[in-house]
C-alpha positions, 0 to 999 in steps of 0.5 A: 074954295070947294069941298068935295065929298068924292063918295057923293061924287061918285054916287051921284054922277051919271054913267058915262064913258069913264065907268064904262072903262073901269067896268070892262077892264074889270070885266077883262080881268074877272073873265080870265080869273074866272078860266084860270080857275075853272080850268081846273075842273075842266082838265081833271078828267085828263090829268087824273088820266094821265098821271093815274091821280087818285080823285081825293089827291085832285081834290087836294091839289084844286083846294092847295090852289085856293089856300093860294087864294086866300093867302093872295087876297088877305096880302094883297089887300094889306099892300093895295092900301100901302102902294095902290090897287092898280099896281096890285092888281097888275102884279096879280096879273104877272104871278097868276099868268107866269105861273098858270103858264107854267102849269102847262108844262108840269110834269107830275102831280107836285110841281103841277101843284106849286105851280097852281099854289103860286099861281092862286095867289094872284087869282085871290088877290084881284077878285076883292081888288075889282070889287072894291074898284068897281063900286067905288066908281058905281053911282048909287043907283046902279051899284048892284047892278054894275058889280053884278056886270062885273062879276059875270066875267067870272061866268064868262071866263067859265063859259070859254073854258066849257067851249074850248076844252070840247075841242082844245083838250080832245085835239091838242091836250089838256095843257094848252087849257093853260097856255090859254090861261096865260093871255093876260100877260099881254095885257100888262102895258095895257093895264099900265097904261089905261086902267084907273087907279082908284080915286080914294087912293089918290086922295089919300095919298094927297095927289090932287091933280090926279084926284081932280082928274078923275072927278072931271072925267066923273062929271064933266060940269066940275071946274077944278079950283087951285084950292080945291078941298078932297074930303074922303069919307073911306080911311085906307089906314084899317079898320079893325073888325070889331067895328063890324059888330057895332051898331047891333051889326053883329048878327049881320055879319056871323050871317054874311060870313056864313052865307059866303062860306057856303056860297063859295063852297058850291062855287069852287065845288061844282066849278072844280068837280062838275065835269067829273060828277056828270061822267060818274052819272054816265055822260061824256066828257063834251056832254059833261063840259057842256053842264059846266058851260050852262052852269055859267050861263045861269051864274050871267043871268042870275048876276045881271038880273039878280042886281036889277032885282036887287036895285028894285026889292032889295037884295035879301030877297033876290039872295034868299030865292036863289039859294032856295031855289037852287036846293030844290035844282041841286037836289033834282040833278041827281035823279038824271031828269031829261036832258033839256031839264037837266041843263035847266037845273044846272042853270039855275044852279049856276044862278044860285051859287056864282050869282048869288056870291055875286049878289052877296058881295054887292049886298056886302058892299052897300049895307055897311057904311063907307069908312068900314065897307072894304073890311067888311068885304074883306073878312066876308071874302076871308071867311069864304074862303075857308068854304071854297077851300073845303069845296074842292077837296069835299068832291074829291072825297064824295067821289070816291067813297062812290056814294050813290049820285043823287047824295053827291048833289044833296051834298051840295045842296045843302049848304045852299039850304044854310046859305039862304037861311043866313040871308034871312037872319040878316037885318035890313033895319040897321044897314047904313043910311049912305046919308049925305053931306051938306057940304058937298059937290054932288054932281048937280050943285056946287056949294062954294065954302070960303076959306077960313083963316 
């Protein structure tokens, strides 16, 4: 008989062609989270046009779609325990498509705001989903850097919304911006097909055939055995949060939930309003789209190689320089420095709030230990999400009170300043020790245990 510790499993297999599979499906599916969200702000100069919505009403209906979100991730990781992530993950699919598609036949303000309501709650519900999946299939050793990888098929997904609203929305209008959005629907018996349900589930739910499956595709060098024991250290039954707070943790988490308040109210801030904000300070619409394509180059940059920081000094340092320095950049954006440099800026701002939340979710996802590490995540992401609520509908009002557009920029620049001073207050001594089992196959060694009457 043989104990297998699959976390150990997990962490101590070799990359190979099985996590590259996870990692691009999630990708694929980040990606067009990503447009499905960012498109907003790429299309509101036209629709306010169009329909002559005031900016603070857009900003409302850009915050209504994230209280979708947070209404789709607190749901959807409650029933991803219940019926698997994979089946969550592609209903999540079906409503954000079904919908977004929708939206691009909307006729006013209203129904174009159910429709962007409904539609957020599958776009909040996949994010958590793919972070969890992704680093229950990482090895330790690269982690950071593979759910960094991950998350920067939200920047992507950023980045094509940027390339083709210069020239979709120009020369077919702004509702195609959706029916684009709406791709994923024909990735559904795709997604049936090949994408892995997480192996934690299997186990949990005593499926292991499945379960040895999946630890032969991780290492090639485990013989299953008919009386193979599957030993899952993480409970998919709840943890309650007060466990958070044990172990002098608690400082730790008041600052991560702060940290990711502040990080998602830059993200879905500028995402929803940097366009608008740069023809305010007198640029067009494609020169305007094209700040919104260098802020998600800089998140990819700031995701990848953040996490290979990360991997090397730790996150908190990598995490407390990229807030601060994007303070200094987001503050410098509103004194129009010179065109090269401005792109600059917002690069490096793009660095700062989509690739430190990025970093941040990672960070999350190692300090705590494997039994409380998804609720940890998930109230982090909950608690966030109040940020990226608040970030859309605060640049509908800074634009129009028509404050002076240096202000618009410290605005948001100073949750950064909060967001890094969180980080720092954030105590590395009492992160889990990931501490091994004996009794465990790890990839390198089988221990062989015999049966005991």
């Amino acid at each position: 008989m043989q104990n297998i510790h699959i976390a150990h499993v997990i962490e101590n297999s070799k990359f190979n062609s099985f996590h590259l599979s996870v990692l691009l499906w999630c990708i694929f599916l980040i990606l067009f989270d990503g447009f499905d969200l960012v498109v907003y702000g790429a299309v509101i100069p036209s629709v306010g046009e169009a329909w002559g919505t005031a900016p603070s009403v857009l900003g409302m209906i850009g915050s209504l779609t994230l209280v979708g979100g947070l209404i789709g991730s607190l749901f959807c990781g409650i029933l991803a325990d219940k019926v698997g992530r994979k089946a969550v993950i592609i209903t999540c699919v079906a409503l954000f498509g079904t919908f977004t598609l929708l939206t691009g036949f909307a006729q006013g303000p209203v129904d174009f705001a159910v429709y962007r309501f409904i539609a957020g709650m599958g776009l909040g519900g996949i994010p958590p989903l793919l972070v969890v999946l992704t680093s229950e299939y990482s090895p330790k050793s690269i982690k950071n850097i593979m759910v960094a990888v991950m998350f920067s098929g939200y920047s992507i997904g950023g980045i094509l919304v940027s390339l083709l609203g210069m020239n979709v929305i120009p020369a077919l209008g702004w509702r195609w911006m959706f029916f684009i959005g709406a791709i994923p629907l024909l990735s559904i018996p795709f997604l049936i097909k090949f994408l892995p349900e997480s192996l934690y589930y299997y186990v949990e739910k005593g499926d292991y055939q499945k379960a040895s499956a999946i630890v032969k595709r991780l290492n090639p060098s485990y013989v299953p055995q008919k009386n193979d024991r599957f030993i899952n250290e993480l409970s998919t039954t709840g943890v309650s949060v007060a466990k958070l707070f044990e172990n002098r943790r608690g400082r730790t988490t008041i600052m991560f939930w702060i940290a990711c308040f502040m990080g998602l109210l830059m993200v879905y801030g500028l995402g929803t309003w940097l366009p608008q904000l740069m023809m305010e300070a007198g640029y067009p619409l494609r020169s305007s789209l094209l700040f919104l394509f260098s802020l998600n180059i800089g998140a990819i940059i700031g995701s990848i190689c953040g996490g290979w920081l990360a991997d090397r000094i730790g996150s908190k340092k990598v995490l407390i320089s990229l807030f601060t320095f994007g303070a200094i950049c987001l503050t410098l954006l509103g004194f129009k420095p010179g065109t090269i440099i401005l792109y600059g800026l917002v690069a490096v701002a793009g660095a700062a709030s989509i690739g430190s939340q990025n970093l941040n979710n990672a960070f999350i996802s190692i300090f705590y230990p494997t039994d409380i590490k998804s609720t940890a995540l998930g109230w982090a992401l909950g608690i966030g999400r109040f940020g990226a609520i608040l970030g859309p509908a605060m640049g509908g009002m800074l634009i129009e009170l028509k404050l002076p557009i240096y202000m618009n920029f410290i605005s948001f620049a100073i949750p950064a300043v909060i967001a890094a001073v969180a980080i720092s207050l954030i105590q590395d001594k009492y992160k889990s020790s990931g501490s091994a089992k004996e009794d465990v196959f790890n990839g390198e060694r089988l221990q062989r245990h015999e049966k005991v009457d």
